[in-house]
N, C-alpha and C positions, 0 to 999 in steps of 0.2 A: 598766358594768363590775361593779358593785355586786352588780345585778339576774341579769346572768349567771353570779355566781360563788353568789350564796344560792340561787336559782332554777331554776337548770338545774343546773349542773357538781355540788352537793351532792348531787342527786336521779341521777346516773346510777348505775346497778345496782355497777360499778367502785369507783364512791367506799364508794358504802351498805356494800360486802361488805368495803371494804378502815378504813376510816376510824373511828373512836372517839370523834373530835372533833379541833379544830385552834383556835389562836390564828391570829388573821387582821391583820394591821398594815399601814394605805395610808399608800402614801409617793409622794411627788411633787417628781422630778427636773426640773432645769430646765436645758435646753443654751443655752450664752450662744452660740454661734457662730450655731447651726441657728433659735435663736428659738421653740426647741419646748418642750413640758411633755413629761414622761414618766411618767405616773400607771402604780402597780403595787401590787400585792401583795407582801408578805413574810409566811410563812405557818410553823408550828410544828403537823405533825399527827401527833396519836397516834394510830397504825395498832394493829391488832388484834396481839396473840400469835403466831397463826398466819400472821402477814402472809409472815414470815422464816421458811422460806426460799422463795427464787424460784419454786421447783419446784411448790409448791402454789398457782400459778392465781389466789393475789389478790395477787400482785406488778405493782405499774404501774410498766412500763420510762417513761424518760425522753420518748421521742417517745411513747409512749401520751397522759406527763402536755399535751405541748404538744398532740397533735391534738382530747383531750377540751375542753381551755381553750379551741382555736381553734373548734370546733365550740356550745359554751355562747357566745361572745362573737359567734359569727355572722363571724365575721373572714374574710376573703379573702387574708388568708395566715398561714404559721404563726408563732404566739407561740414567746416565747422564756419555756421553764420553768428554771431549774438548780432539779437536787434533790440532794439531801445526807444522808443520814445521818448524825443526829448522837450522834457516838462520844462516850463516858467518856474523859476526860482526869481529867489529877491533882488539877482544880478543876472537876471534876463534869462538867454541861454546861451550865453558867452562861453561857460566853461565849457561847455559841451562841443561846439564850435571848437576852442582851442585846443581843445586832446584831440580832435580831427586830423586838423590840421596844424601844428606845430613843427613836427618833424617828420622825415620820412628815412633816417636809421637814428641811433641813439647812441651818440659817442660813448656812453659806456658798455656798450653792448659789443664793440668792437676794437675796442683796449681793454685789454686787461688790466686793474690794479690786484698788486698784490697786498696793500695796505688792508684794503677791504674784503681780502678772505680769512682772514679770523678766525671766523664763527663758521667756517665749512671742516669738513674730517680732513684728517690728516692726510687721506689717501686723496683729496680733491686736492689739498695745499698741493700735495707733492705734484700732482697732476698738472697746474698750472705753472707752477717753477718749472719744471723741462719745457714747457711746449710755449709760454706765455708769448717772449720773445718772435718764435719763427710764427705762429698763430697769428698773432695780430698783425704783422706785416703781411701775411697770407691772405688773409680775412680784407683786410684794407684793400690791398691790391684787388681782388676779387669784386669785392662793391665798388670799384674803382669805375677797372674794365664792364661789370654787366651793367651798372647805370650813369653810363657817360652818355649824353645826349640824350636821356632818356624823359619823357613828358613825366611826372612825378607827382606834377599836380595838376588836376583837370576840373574845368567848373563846366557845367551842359545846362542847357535851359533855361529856364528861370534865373538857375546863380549865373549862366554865363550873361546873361541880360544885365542882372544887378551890377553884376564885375565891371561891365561896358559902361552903364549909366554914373557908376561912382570912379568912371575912369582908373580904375585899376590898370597899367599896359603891361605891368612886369613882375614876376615872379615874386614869393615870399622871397624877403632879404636870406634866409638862411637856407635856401635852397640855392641860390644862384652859385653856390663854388661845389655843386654836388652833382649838377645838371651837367 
């Protein structure tokens, strides 16, 4: 995923003409039902000047962004991109920024509480009381071993500029015992 997104998707002519630089944040969902991971990107890119508006030909509509991804990942069907423009509000664009980059898994996504299944069916409660226990040590272990050493957060460009100039040298404080 990694390899397809520094590798290919940065290098097509689309990105080069449109793109300035991007913060890049991986984050890894975990579905208790499906038994699945859901490793993804969350991304922060500073597009050119001239990006806005549409009309001028380096605007990438939303199915552009997903068939460019599907195509760099080699995938035989299409990713799910959502894109967003992010607006000036009265507290800048702070919040936006911080659901970027905040985390990269979601300690509740990888413990189970059983306090908090409640309000799920009976057959989910039950589902969870057998497996809660061996699951979450499974799960842990799992994000353990695949993102140990792993870069998690990456700034390119322009943010890697800003990162240098406001002397940034080391990692978000709550990634350092995850890296």
């Amino acid at each position: 995923m990694t390899f397809a997104f520094s590798k290919k998707l940065t290098r097509y002519k689309q990105w080069k003409n449109a793109i300035h630089g991007y913060i890049k944040a991986f984050e890894v969902t975990y579905n208790w039902e499906t038994e699945e991971y859901h490793p993804h990107f969350h991304l922060i890119l500073a597009v050119k000047p001239e990006y806005f508006p549409r009309k001028n030909g380096l605007y990438i509509l939303q199915d552009e962004w997903c068939k460019m991804w599907g195509k760099a990942l080699n995938a035989d069907y299409k990713p799910v991109c959502y894109i967003q423009e992010l607006k000036e509000s009265e507290k800048g664009r702070g919040k936006e920024v911080a659901e970027v980059t905040k985390y990269v898994i979601k300690p509740s996504n990888c413990i189970t509480d059983l306090i908090n299944i409640k309000h799920q069916s009976q057959e989910l409660q039950d589902f969870f009381k057998t497996k809660t226990d061996k699951i979450s040590e499974d799960v842990i272990k799992t994000l353990d071993y695949t993102l140990k050493n792993r870069k998690l957060m990456v700034y390119s460009g322009v943010f890697r500029e800003i990162k240098r100039q406001l002397n940034i040298n080391r990692p978000v404080p709550i990634l350092d015992n995850l890296a």
